[in-house]
C-alpha positions in Angstrom: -39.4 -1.6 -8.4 -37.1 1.3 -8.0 -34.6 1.6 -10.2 -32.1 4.4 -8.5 -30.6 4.5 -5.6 -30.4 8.2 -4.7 -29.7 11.5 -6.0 -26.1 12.2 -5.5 -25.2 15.3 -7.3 -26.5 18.6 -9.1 -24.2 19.8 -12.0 -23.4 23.5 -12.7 -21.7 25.1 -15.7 -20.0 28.3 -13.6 -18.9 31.5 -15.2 -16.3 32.0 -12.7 -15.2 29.4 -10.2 -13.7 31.3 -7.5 -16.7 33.7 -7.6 -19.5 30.7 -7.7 -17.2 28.5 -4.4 -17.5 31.8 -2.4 -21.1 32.3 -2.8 -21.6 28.5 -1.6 -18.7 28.5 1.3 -21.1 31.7 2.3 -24.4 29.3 2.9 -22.5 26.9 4.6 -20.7 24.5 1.9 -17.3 22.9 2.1 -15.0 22.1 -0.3 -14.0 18.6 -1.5 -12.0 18.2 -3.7 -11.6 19.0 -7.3 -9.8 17.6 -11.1 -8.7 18.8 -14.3 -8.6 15.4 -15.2 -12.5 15.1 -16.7 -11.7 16.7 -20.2 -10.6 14.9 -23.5 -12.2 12.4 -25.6 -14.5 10.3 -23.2 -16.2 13.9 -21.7 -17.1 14.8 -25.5 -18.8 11.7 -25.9 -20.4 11.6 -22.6 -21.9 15.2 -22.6 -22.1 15.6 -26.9 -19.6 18.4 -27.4 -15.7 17.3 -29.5 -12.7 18.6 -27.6 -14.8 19.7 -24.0 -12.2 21.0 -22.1 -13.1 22.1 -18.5 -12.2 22.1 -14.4 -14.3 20.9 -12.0 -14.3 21.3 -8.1 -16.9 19.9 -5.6 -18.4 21.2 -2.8 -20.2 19.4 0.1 -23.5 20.0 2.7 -24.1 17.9 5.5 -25.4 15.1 3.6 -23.1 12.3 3.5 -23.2 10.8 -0.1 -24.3 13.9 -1.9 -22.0 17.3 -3.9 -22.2 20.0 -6.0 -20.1 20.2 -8.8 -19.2 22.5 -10.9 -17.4 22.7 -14.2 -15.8 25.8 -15.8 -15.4 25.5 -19.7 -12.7 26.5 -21.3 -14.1 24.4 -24.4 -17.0 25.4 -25.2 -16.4 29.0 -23.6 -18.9 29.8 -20.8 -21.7 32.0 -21.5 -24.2 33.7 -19.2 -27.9 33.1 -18.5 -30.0 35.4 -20.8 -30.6 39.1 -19.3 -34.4 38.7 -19.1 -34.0 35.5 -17.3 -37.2 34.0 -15.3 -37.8 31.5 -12.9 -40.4 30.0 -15.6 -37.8 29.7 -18.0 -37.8 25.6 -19.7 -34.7 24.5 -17.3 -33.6 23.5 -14.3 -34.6 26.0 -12.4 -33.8 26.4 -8.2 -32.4 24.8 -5.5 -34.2 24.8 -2.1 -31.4 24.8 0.4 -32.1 24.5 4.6 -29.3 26.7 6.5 -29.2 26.7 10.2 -29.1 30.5 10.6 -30.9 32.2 8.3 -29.8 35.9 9.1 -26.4 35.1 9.4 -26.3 33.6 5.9 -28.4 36.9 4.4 -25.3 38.8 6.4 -22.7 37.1 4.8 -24.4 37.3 1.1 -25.3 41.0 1.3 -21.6 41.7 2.5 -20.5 40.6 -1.1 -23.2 42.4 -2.9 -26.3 40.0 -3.4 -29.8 40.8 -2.0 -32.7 38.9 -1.4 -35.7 38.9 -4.2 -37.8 39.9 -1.7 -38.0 40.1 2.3 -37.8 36.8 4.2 -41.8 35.7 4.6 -42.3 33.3 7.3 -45.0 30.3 5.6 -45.4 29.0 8.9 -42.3 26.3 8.6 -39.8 28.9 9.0 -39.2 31.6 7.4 -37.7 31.2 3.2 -36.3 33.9 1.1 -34.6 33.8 -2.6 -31.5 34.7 -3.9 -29.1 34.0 -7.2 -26.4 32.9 -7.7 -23.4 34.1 -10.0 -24.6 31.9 -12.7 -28.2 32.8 -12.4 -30.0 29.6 -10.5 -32.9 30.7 -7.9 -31.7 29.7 -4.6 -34.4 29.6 -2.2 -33.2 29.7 1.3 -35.1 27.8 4.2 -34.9 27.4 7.8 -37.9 25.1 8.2 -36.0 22.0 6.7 -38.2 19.5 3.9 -38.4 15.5 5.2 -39.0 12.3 4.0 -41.0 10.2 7.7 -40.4 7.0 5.3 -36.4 7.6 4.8 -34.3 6.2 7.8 -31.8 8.9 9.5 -29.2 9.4 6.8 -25.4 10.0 8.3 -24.7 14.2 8.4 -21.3 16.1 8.3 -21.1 18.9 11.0 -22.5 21.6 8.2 -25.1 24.0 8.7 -26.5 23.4 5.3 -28.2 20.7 3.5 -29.8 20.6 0.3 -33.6 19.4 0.0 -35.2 20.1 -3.6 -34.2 20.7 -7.0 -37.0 22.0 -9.0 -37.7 22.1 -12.7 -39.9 24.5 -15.2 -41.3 21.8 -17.8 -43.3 22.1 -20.1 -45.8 19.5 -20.3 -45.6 17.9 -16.1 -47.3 14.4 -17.6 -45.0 13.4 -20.5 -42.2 14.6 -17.6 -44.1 12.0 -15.0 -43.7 9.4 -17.3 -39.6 9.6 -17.1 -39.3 11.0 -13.4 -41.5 8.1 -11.9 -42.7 5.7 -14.1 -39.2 4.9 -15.7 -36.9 6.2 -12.7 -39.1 5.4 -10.3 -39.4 8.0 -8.4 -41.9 8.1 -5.5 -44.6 10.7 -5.7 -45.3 12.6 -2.3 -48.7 13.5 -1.2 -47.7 16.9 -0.7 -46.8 20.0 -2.0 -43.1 21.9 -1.9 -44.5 25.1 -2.6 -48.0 27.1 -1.9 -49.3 29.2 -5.2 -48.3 32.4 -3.1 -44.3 31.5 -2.6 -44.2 32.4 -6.5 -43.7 35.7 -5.0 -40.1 34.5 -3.5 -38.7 34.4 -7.1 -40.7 36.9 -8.4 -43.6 34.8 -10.4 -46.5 36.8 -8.4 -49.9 35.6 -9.5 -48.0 32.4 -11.7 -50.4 29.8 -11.8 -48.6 26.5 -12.0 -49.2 22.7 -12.0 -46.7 21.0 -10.2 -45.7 17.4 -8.8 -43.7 16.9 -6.4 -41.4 13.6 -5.9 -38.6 11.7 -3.9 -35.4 10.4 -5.3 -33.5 8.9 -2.0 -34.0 11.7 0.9 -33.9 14.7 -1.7 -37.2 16.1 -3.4 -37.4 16.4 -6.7 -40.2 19.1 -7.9 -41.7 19.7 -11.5 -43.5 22.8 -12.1 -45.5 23.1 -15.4 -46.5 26.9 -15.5 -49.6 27.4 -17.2 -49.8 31.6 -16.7 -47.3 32.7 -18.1 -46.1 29.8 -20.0 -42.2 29.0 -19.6 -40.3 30.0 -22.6 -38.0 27.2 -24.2 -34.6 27.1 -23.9 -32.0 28.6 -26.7 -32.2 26.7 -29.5 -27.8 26.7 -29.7 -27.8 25.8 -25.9 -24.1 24.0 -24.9 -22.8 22.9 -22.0 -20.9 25.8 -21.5 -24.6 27.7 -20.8 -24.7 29.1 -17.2 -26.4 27.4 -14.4 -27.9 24.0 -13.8 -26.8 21.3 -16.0 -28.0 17.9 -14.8 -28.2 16.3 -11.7 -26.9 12.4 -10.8 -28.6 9.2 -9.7 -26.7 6.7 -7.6 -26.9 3.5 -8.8 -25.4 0.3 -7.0 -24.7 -2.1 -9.6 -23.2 -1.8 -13.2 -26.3 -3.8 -14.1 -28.3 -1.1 -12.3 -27.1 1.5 -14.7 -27.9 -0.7 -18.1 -31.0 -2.2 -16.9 -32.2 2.1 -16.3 -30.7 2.5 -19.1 -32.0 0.6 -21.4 -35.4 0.6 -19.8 -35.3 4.9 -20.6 -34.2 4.2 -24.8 -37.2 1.8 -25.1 -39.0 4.8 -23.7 -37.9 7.1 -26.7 -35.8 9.0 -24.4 -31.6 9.3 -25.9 -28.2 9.6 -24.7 -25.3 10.4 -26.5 -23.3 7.4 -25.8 -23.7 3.7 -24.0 -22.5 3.9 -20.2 -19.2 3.9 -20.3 -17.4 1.9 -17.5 -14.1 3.9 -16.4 -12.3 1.0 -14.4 -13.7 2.9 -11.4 -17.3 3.9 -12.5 -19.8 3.7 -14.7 -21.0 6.6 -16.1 -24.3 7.4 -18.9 -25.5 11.1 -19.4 -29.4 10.6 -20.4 -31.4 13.6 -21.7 -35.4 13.2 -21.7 -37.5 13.6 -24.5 -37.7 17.1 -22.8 -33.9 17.6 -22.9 -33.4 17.7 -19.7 -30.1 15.7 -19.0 -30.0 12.7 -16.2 -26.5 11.6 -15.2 -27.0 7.7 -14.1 -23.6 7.2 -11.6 -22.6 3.7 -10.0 -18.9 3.9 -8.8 -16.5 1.6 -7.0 -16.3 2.6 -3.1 -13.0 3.4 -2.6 -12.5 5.5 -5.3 -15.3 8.1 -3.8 -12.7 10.5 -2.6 -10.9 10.8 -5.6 -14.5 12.2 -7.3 -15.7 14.1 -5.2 -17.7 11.5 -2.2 -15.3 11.8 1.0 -14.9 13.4 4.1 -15.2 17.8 2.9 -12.1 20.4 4.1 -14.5 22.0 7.3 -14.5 25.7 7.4 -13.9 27.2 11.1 
């Protein structure tokens, strides 16, 4: 039985916020919205950090239902990804996003100073390329887009953009199995995301890696154990605060939803620094794994989806 509904959101911690919208306005995304209002006493508990003080501003694609977010600290101060950073690095690692016009979004990026890792290489699907972001995160850029024949057509704003895969460096891809489908219930796909030679794109050339790849709702979620070279573990005084990726968010459709999944994941030995907490207008538990990677489980009341985040984005002409 599944136990999600879809994946909604993927959470950043941003260095600078007017810097990190810009880069994403540039592959297509629109704003939605944004609050100061997330900091104080319930954030601490919910994401294990007393006084968390921070902004946040979302940004949509052409998925209806799904946002970026991104918080900038002011408590705990941000702090940028380590200088010898790697796409192996124990994480959450890269975003596989599908623009409509590949050339004009490599125009756009290189007018403000970022270059592709490499040359776009066409894999047969369309041509994909790699590029980071201001906070460090591999974003691979595809114009063949990934899909799901089982999923029914899912409503689209007028974007050229869409986000398809998030994709994690773990390091051990059957103890993460166990969480990702056997207690979310993720579905595995009989196929790949990514060939052994792609590990060029982000500069892994010759990287052999074990991977799975599965489906939460119409997004792909990918887990990549690398065996050569090994993925180096994250800092060991890691915060919120850090740069990049922080968690992404299931959409659950019932409070009982939430506590079932949750309960189900702390009989699995997996933690979370507080019970959901039900806000009036959602529910809200931030898991982590037994792998520390962080899970935020996410069941709100409809009409109170534009407020965080969920409604109709500003268009850009």
């Amino acid at each position: 039985m599944k136990r999600w509904h879809s994946l909604c959101q993927i959470a950043f911690s941003v260095l600078d916020m007017d810097d990190t919208l810009s880069f994403y306005r540039d592959l297509g995304f629109a704003p939605n919205g944004g609050t100061s209002l997330f900091g104080g006493h319930t954030s601490s508990k919910l994401q294990g950090y007393d006084g968390v003080k921070h902004d946040v501003r979302w940004m949509s694609d052409s998925t209806v239902g799904f946002q970026l977010e991104f918080f900038h600290y002011t408590k705990p101060l941000p702090r940028p990804p380590r200088v010898d950073a790697r796409a192996n690095d124990i994480g959450y690692q890269r975003l596989s996003i599908w623009v409509a016009d590949l050339d004009a979004v490599l125009s756009r990026l290189q007018a403000r100073g970022v270059l592709p890792l490499t040359q776009p290489r066409d894999y047969g699907d369309g041509r994909r390329v790699c590029v980071r972001d201001p906070n460090g995160v591999f974003v691979e850029l595809m114009e063949g887009p990934i899909t799901h024949p089982s999923m029914p057509h899912l409503d689209r704003y007028p974007l050229p953009v869409r986000t398809r895969a998030l994709s994690l460096s773990i390091p051990d891809l059957e103890q993460a199995l166990n969480y990702f489908e056997g207690i979310l219930g993720m579905e595995r796909a009989e196929n790949h995301l990514h060939s052994p030679d792609m590990e060029a794109l982000w500069a892994m050339d010759g990287a052999q890696v074990q991977s799975a790849l599965l489906w939460a709702g119409d997004f792909a979620v990918e887990l990549n154990e690398y065996k050569t070279p090994s993925g180096r573990p994250r800092r060991t005084d890691r915060h919120v605060g850090e740069a990049g990726i922080y968690h992404f968010a299931l959409h659950f459709n019932t409070r009982e939803d939430v506590e079932r999944s949750y309960r189900y994941a702390l009989q699995a030995g997996h933690a979370s620094n507080t019970e959901p907490i039900w806000f009036g207008l959602a529910t809200v538990a931030y898991m982590r794994t037994n792998q520390s990677f962080v899970v935020e489980y996410l069941q709100f009341s409809p009409w109170i989806k534009r407020f965080i985040g969920f409604g109709e984005p500003s268009y850009r002409e």
